[in-house]
Predicted model as a PDB file, atoms N, CA, C, CB and O in Angstrom, pLDDT in the B-factor column:
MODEL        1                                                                  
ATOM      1  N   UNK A   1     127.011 178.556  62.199  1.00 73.00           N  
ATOM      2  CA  UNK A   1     126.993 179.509  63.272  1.00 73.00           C  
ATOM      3  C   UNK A   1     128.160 180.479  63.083  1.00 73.00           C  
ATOM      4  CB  UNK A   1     127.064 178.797  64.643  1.00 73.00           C  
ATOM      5  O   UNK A   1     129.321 180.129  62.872  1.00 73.00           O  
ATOM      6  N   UNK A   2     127.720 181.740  63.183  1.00 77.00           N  
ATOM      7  CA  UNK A   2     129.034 182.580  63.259  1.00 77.00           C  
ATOM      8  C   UNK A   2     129.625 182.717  64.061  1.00 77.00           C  
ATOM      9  CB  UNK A   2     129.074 183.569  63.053  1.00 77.00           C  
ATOM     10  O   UNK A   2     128.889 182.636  65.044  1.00 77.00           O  
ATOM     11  N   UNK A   3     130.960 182.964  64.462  1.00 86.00           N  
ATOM     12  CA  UNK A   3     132.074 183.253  64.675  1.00 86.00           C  
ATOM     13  C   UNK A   3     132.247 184.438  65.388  1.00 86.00           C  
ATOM     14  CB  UNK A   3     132.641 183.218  63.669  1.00 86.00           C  
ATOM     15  O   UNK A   3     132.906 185.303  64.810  1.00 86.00           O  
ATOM     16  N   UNK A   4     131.552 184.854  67.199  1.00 89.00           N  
ATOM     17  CA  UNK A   4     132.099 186.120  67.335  1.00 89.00           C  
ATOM     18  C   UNK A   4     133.162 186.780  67.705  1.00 89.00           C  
ATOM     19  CB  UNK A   4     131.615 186.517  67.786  1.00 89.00           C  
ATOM     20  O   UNK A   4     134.040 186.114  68.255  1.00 89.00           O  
ATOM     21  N   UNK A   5     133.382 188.199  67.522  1.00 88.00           N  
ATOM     22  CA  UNK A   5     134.064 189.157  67.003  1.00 88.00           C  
ATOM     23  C   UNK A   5     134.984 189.162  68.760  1.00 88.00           C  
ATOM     24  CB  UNK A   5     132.973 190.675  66.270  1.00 88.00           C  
ATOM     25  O   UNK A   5     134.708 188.975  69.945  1.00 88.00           O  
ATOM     26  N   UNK A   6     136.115 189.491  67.937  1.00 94.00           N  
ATOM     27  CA  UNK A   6     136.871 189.820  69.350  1.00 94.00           C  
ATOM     28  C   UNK A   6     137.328 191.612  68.778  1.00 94.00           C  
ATOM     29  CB  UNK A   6     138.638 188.411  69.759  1.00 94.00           C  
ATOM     30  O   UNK A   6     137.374 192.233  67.717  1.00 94.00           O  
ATOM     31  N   UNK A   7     137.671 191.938  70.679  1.00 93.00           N  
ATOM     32  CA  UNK A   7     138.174 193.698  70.516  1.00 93.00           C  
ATOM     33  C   UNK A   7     138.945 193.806  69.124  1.00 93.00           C  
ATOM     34  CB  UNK A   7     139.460 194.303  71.935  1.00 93.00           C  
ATOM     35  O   UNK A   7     138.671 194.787  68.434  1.00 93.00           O  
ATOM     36  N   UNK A   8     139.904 192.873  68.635  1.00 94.00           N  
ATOM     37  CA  UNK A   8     140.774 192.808  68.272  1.00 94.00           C  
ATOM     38  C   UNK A   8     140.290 193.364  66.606  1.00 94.00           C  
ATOM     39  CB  UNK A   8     141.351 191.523  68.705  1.00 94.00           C  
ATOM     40  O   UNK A   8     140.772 194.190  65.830  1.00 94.00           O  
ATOM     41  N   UNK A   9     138.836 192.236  66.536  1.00 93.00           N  
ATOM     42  CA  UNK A   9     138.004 191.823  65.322  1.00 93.00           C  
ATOM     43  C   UNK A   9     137.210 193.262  64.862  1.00 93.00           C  
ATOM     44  CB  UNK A   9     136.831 190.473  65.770  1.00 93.00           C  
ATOM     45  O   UNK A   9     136.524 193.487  63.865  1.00 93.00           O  
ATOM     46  N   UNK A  10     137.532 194.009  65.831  1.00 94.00           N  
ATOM     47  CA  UNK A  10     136.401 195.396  65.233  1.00 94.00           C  
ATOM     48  C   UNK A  10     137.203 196.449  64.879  1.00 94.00           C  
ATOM     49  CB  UNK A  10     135.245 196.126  66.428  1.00 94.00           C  
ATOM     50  O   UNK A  10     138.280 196.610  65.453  1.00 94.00           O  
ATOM     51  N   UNK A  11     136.673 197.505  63.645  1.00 95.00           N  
ATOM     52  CA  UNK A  11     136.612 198.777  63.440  1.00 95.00           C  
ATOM     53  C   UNK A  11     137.184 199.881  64.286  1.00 95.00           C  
ATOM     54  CB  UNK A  11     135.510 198.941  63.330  1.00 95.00           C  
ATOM     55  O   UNK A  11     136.702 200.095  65.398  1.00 95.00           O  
ATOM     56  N   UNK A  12     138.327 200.693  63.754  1.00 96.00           N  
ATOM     57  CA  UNK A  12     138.012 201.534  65.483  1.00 96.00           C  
ATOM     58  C   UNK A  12     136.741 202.204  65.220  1.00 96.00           C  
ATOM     59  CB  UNK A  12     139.325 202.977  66.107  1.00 96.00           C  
ATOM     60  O   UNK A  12     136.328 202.606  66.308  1.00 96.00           O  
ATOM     61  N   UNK A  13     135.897 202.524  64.250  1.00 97.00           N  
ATOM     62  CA  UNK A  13     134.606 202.842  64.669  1.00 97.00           C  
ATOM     63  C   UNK A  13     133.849 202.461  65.416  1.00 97.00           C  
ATOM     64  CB  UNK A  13     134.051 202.853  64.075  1.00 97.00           C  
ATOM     65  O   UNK A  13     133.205 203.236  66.122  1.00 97.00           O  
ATOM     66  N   UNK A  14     133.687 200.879  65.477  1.00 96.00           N  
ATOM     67  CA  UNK A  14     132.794 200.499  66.085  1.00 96.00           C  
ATOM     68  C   UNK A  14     133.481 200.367  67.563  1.00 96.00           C  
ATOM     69  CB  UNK A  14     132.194 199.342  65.409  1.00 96.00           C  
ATOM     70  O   UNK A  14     132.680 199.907  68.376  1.00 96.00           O  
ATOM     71  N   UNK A  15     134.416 200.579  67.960  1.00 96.00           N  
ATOM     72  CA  UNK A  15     135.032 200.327  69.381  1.00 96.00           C  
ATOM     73  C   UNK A  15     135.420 201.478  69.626  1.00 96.00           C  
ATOM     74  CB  UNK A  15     136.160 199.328  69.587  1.00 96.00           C  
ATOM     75  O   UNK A  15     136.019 201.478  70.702  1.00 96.00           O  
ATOM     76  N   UNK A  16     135.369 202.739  69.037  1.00 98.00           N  
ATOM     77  CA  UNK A  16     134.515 204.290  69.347  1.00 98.00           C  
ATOM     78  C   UNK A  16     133.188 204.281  70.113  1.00 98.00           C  
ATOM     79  CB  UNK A  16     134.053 205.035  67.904  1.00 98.00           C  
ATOM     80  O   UNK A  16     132.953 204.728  71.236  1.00 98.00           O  
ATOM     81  N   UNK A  17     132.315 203.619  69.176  1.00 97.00           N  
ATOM     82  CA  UNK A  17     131.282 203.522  69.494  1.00 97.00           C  
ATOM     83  C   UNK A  17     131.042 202.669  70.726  1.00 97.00           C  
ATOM     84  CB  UNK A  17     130.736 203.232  68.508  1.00 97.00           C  
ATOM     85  O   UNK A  17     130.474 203.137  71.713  1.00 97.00           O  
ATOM     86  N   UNK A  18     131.323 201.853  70.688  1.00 96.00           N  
ATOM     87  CA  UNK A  18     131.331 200.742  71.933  1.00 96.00           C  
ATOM     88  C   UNK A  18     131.869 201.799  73.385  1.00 96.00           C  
ATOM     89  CB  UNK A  18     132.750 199.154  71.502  1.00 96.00           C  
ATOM     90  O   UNK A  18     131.253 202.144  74.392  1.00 96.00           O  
ATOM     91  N   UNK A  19     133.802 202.181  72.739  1.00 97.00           N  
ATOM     92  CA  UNK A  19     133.789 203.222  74.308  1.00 97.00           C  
ATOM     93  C   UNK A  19     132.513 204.217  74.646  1.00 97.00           C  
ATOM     94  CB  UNK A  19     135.175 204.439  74.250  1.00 97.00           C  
ATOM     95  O   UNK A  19     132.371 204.353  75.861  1.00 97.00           O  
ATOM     96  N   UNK A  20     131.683 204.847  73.955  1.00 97.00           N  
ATOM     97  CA  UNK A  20     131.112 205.818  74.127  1.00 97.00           C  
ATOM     98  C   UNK A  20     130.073 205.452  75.001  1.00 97.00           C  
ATOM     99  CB  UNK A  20     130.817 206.381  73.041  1.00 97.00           C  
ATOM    100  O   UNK A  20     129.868 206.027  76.070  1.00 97.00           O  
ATOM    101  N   UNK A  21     129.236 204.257  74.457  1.00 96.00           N  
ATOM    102  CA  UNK A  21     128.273 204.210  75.082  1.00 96.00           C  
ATOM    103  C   UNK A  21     128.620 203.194  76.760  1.00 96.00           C  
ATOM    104  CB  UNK A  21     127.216 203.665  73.949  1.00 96.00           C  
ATOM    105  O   UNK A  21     127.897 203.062  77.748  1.00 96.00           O  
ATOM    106  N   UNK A  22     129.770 202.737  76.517  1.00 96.00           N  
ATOM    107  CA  UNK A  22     130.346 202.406  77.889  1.00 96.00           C  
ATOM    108  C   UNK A  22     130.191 203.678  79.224  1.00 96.00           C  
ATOM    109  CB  UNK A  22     132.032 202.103  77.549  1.00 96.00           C  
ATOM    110  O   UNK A  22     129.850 203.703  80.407  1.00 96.00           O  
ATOM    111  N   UNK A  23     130.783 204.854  77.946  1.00 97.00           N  
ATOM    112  CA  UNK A  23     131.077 206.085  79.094  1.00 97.00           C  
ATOM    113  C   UNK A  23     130.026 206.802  79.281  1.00 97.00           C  
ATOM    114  CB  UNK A  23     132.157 207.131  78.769  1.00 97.00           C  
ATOM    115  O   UNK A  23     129.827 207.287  80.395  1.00 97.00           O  
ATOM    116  N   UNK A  24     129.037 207.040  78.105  1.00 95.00           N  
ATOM    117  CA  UNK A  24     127.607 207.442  78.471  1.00 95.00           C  
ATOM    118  C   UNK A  24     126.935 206.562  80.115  1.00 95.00           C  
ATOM    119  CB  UNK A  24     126.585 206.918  76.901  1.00 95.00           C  
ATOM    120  O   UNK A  24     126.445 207.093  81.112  1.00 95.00           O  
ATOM    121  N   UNK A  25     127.202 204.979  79.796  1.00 96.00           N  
ATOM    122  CA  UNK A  25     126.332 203.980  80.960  1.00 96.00           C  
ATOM    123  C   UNK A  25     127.087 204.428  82.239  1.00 96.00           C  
ATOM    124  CB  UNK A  25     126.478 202.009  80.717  1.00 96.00           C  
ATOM    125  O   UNK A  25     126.327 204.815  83.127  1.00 96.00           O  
ATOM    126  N   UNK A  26     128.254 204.460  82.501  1.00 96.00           N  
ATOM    127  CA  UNK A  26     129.196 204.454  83.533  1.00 96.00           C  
ATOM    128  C   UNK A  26     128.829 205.849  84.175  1.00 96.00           C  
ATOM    129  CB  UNK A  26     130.771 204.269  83.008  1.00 96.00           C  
ATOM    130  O   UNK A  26     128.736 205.997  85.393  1.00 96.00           O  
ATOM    131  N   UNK A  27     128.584 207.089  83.047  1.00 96.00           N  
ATOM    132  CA  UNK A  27     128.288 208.626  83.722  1.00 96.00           C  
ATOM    133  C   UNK A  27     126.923 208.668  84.271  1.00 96.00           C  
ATOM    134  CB  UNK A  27     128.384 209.919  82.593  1.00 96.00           C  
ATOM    135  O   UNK A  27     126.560 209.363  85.219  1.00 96.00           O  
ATOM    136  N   UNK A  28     126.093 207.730  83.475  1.00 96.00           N  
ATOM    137  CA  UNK A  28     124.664 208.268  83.965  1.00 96.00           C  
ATOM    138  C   UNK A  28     124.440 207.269  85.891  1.00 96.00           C  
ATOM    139  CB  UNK A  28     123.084 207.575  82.299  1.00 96.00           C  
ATOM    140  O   UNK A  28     123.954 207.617  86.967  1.00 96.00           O  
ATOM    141  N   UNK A  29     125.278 205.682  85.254  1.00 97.00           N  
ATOM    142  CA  UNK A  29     124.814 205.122  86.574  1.00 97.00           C  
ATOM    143  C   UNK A  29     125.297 206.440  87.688  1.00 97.00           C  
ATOM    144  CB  UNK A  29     125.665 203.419  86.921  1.00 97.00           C  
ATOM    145  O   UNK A  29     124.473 207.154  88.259  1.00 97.00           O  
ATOM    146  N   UNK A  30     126.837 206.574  87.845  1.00 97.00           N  
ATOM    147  CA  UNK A  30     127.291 207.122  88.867  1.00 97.00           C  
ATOM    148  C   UNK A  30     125.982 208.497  89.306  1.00 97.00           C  
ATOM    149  CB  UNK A  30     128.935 207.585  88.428  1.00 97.00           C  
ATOM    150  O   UNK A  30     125.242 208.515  90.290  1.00 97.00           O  
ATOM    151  N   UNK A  31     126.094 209.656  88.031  1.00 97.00           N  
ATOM    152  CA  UNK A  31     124.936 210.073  88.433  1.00 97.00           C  
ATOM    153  C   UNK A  31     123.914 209.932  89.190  1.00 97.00           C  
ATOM    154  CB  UNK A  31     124.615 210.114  87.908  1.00 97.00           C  
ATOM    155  O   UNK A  31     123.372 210.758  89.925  1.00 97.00           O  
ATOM    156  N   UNK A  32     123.621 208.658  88.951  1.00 97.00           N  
ATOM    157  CA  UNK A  32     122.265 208.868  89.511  1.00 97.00           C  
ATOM    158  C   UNK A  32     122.469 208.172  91.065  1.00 97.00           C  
ATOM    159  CB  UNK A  32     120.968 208.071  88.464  1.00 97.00           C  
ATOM    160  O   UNK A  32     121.760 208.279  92.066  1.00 97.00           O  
ATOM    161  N   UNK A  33     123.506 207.553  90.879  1.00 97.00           N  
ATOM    162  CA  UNK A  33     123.832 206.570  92.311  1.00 97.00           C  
ATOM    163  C   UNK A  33     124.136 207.691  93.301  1.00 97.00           C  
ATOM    164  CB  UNK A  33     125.356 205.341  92.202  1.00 97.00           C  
ATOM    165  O   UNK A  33     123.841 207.421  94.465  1.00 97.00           O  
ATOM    166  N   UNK A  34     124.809 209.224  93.014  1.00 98.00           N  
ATOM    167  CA  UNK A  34     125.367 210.224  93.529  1.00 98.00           C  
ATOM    168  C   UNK A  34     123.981 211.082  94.358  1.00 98.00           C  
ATOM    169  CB  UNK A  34     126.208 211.014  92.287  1.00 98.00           C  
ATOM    170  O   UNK A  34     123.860 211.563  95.484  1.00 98.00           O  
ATOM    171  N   UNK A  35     123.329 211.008  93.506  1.00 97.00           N  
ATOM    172  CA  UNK A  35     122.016 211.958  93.224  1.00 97.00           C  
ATOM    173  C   UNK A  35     121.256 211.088  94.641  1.00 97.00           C  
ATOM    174  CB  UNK A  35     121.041 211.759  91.211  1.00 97.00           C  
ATOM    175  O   UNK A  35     120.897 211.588  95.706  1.00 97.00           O  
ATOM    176  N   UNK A  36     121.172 209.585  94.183  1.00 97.00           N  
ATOM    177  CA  UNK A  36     119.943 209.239  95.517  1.00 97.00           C  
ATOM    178  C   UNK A  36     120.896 208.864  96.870  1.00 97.00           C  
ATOM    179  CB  UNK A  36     118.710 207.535  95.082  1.00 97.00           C  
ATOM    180  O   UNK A  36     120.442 208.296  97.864  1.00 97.00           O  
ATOM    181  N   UNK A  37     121.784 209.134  96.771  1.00 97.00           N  
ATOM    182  CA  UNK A  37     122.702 209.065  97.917  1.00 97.00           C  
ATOM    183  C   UNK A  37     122.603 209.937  98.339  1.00 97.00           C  
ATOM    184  CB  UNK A  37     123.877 208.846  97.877  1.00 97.00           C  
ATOM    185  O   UNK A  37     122.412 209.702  99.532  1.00 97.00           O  
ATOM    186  N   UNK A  38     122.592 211.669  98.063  1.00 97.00           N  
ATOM    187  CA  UNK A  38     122.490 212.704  98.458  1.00 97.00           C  
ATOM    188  C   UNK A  38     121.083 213.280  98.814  1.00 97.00           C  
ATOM    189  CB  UNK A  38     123.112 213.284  97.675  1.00 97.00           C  
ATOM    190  O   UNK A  38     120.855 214.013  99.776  1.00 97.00           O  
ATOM    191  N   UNK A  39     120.135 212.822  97.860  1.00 96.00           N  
ATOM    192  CA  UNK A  39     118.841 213.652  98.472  1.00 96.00           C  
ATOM    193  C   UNK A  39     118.183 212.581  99.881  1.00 96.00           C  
ATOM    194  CB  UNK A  39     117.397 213.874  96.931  1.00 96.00           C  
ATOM    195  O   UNK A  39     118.660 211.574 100.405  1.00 96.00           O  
ATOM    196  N   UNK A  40     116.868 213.376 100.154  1.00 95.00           N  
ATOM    197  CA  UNK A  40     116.549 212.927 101.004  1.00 95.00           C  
ATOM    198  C   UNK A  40     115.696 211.821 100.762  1.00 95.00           C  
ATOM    199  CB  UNK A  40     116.219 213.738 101.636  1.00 95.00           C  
ATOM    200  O   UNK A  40     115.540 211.742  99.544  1.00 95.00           O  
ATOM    201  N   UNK A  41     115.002 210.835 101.419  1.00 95.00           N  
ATOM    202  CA  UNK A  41     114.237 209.499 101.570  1.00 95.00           C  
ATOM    203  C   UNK A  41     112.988 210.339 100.700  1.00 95.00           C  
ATOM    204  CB  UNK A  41     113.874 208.783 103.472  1.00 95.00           C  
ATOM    205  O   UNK A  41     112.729 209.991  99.548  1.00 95.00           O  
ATOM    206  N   UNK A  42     112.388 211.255 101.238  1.00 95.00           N  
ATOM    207  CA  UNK A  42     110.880 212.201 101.147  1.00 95.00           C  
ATOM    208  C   UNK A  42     111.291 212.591  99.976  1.00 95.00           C  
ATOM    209  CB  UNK A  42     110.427 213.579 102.297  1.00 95.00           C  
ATOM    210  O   UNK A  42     110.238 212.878  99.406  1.00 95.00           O  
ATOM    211  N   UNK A  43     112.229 212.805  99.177  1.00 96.00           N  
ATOM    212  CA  UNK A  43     112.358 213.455  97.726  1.00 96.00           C  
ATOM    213  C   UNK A  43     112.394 212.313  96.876  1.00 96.00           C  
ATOM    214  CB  UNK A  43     113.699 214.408  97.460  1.00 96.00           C  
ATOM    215  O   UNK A  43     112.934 212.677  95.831  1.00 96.00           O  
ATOM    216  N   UNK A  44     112.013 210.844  96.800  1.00 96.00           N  
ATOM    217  CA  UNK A  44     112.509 210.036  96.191  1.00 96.00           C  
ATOM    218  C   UNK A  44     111.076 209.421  96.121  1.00 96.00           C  
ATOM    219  CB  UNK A  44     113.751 209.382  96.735  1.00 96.00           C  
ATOM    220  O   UNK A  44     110.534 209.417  97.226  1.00 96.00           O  
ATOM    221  N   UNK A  45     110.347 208.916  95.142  1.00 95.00           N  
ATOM    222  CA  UNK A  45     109.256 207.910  95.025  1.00 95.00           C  
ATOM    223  C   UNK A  45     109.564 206.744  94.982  1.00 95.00           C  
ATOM    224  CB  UNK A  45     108.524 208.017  94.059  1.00 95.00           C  
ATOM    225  O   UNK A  45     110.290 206.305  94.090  1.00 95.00           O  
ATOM    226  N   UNK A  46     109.005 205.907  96.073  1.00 93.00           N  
ATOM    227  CA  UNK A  46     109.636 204.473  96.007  1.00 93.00           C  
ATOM    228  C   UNK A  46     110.892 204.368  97.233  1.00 93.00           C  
ATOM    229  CB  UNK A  46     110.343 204.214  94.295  1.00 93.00           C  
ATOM    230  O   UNK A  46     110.856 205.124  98.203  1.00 93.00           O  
ATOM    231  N   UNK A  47     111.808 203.514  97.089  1.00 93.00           N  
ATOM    232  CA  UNK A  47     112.821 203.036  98.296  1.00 93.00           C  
ATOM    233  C   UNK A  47     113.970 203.062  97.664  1.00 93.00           C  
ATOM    234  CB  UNK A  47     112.618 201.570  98.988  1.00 93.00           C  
ATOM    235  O   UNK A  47     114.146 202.244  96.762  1.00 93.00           O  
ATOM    236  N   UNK A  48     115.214 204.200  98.068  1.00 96.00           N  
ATOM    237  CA  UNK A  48     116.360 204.351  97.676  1.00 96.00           C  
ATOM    238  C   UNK A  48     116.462 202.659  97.299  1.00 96.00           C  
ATOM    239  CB  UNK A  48     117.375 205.122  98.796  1.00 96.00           C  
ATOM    240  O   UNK A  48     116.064 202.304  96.190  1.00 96.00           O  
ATOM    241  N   UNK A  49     117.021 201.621  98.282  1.00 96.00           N  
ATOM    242  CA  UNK A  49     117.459 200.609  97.248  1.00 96.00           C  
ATOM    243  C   UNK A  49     117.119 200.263  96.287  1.00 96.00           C  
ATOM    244  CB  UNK A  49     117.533 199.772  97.468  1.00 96.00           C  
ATOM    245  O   UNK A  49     118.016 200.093  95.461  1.00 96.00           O  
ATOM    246  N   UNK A  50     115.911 200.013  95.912  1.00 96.00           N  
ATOM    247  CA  UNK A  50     114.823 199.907  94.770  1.00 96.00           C  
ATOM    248  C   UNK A  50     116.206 200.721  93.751  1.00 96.00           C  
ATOM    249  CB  UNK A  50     112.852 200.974  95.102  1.00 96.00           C  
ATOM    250  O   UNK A  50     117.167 200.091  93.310  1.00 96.00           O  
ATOM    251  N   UNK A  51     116.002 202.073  93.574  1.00 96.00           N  
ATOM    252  CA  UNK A  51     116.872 202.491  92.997  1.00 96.00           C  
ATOM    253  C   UNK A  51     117.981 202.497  92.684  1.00 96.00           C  
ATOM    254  CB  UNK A  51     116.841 202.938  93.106  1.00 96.00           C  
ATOM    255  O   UNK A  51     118.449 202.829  91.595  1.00 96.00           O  
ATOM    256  N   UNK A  52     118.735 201.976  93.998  1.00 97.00           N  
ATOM    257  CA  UNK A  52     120.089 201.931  93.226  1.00 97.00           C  
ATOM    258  C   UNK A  52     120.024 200.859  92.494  1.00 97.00           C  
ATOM    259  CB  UNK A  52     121.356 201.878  94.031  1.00 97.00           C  
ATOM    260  O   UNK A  52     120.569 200.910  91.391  1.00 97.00           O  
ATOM    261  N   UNK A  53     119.368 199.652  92.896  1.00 96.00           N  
ATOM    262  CA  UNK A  53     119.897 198.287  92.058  1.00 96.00           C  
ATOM    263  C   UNK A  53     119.158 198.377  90.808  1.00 96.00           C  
ATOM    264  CB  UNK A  53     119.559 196.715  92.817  1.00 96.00           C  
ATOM    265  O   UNK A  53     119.584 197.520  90.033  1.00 96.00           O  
ATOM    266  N   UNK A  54     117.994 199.240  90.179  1.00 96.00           N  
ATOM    267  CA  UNK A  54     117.413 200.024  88.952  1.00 96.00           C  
ATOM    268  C   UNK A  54     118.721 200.791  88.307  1.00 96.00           C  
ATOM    269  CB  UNK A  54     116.122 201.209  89.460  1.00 96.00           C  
ATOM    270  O   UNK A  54     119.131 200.428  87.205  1.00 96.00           O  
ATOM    271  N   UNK A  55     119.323 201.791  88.977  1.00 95.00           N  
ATOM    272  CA  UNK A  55     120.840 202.334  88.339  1.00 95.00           C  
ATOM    273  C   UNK A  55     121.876 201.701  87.355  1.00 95.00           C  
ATOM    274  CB  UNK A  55     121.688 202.500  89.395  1.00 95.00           C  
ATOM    275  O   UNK A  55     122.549 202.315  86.528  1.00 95.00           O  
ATOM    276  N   UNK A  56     121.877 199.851  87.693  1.00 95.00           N  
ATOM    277  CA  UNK A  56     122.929 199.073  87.124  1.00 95.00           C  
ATOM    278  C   UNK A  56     122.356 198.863  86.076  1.00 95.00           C  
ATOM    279  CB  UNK A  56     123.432 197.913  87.756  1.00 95.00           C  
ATOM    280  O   UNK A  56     123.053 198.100  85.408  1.00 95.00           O  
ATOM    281  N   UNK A  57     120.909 199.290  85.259  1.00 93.00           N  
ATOM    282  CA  UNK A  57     120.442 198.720  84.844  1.00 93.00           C  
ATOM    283  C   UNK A  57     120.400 199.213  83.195  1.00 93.00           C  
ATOM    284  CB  UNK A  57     119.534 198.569  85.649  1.00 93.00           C  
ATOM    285  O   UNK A  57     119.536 199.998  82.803  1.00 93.00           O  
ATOM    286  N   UNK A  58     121.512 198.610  82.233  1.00 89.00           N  
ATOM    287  CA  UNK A  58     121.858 200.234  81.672  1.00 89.00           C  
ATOM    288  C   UNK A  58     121.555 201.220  81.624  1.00 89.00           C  
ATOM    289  CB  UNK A  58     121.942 200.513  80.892  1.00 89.00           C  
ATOM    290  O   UNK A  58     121.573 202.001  82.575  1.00 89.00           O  
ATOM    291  N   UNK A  59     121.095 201.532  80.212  1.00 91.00           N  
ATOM    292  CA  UNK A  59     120.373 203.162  80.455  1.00 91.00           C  
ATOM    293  C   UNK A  59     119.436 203.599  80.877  1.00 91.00           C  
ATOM    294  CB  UNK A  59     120.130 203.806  79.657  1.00 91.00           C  
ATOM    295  O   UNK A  59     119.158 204.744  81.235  1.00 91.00           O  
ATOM    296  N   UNK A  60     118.361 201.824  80.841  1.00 95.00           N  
ATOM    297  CA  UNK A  60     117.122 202.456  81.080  1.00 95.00           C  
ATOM    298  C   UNK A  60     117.055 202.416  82.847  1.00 95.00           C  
ATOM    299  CB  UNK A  60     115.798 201.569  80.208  1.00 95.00           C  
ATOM    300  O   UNK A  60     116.175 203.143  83.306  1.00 95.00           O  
ATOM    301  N   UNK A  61     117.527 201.981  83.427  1.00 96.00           N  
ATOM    302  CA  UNK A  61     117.525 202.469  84.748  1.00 96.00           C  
ATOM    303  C   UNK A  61     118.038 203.813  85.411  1.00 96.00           C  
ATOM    304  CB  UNK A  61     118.093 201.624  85.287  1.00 96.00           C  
ATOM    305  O   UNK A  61     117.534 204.351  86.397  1.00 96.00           O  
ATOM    306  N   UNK A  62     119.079 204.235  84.725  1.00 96.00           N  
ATOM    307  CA  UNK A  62     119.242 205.793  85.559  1.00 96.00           C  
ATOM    308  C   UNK A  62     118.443 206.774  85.162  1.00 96.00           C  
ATOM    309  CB  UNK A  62     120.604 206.499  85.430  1.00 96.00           C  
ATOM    310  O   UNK A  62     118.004 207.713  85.826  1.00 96.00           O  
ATOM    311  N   UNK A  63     118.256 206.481  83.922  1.00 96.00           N  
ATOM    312  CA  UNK A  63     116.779 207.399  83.212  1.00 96.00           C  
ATOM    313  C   UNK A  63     115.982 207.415  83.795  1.00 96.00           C  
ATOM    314  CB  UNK A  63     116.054 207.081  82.081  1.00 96.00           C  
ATOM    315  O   UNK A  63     115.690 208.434  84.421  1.00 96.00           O  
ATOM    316  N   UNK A  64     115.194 206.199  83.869  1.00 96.00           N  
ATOM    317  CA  UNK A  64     114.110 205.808  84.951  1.00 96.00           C  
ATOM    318  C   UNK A  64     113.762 206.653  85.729  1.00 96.00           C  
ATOM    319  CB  UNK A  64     114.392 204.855  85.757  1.00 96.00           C  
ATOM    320  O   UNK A  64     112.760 207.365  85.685  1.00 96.00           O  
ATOM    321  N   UNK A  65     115.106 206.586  86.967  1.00 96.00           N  
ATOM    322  CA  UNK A  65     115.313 207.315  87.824  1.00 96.00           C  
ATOM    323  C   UNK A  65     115.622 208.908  87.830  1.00 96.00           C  
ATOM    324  CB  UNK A  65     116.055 206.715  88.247  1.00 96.00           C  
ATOM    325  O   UNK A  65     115.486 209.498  88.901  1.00 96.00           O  
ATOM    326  N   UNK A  66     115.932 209.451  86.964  1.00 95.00           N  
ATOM    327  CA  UNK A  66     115.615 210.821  86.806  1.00 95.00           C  
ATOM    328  C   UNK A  66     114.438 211.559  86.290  1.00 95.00           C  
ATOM    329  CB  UNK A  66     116.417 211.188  86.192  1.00 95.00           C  
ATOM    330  O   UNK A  66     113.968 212.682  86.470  1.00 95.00           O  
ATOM    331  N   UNK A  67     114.027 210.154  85.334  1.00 95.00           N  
ATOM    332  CA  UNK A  67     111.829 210.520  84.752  1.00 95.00           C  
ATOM    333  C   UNK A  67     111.401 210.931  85.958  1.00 95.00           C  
ATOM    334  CB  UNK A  67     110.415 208.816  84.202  1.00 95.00           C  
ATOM    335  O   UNK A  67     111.182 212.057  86.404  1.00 95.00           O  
ATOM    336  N   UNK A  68     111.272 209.364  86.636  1.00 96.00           N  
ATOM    337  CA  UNK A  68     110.259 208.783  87.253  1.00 96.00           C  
ATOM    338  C   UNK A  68     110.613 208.563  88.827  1.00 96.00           C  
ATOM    339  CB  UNK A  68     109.945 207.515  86.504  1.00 96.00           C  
ATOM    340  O   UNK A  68     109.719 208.504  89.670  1.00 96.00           O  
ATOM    341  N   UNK A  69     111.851 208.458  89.118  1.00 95.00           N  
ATOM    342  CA  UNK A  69     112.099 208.451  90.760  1.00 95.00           C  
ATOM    343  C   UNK A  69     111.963 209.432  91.387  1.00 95.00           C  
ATOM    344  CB  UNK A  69     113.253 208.138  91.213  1.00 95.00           C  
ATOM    345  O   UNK A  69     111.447 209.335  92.501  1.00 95.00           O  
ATOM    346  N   UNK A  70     112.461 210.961  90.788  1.00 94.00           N  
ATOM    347  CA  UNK A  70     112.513 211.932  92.113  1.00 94.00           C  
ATOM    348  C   UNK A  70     111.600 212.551  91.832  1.00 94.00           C  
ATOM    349  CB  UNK A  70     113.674 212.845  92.482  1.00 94.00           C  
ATOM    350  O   UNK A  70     111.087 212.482  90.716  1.00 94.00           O  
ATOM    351  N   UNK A  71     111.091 213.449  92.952  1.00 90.00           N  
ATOM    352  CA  UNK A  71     110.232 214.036  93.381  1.00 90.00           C  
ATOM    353  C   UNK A  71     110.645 215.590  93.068  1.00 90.00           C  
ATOM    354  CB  UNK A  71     110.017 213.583  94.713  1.00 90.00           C  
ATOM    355  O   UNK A  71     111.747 216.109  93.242  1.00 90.00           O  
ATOM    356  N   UNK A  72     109.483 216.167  92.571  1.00 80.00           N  
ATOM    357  CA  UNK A  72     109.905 217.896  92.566  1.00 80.00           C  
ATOM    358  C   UNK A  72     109.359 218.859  93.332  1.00 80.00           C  
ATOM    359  CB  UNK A  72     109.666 218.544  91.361  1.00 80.00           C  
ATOM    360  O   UNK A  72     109.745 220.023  93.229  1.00 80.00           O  
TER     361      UNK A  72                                                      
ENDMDL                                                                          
END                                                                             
């Protein structure tokens, strides 16, 4: 069995990479947590909570929610 990797154990490439997509997940949740907080109930398909707890959901939840949750 291998042996996993500590912060310590990686590349700064790969812990480039690692911050990035941390800060990509962290910008889009808030986004979108901002977004269904602000519009209205009638602009949203489905039930704000539904959504937010979809938001935590890495990427593919705030995406989701900008495809497929709001209304135009």
């Amino acid at each position: 069995m291998a042996q996993r990797k500590t912060w310590a154990d990686l590349t700064d490439e790969q812990k480039r990479g690692i911050s990035g997509a941390v800060l990509v997940q962290v910008t889009l949740a808030a986004l979108a947590l901002i977004d269904i907080a602000r519009r209205p109930k009638s602009k949203i398909r489905g039930g704000k909570p539904a959504w937010v707890l979809a938001s935590f959901v890495n990427f593919a939840g705030p995406l989701s929610y900008f495809i497929f949750g709001r209304k135009r």
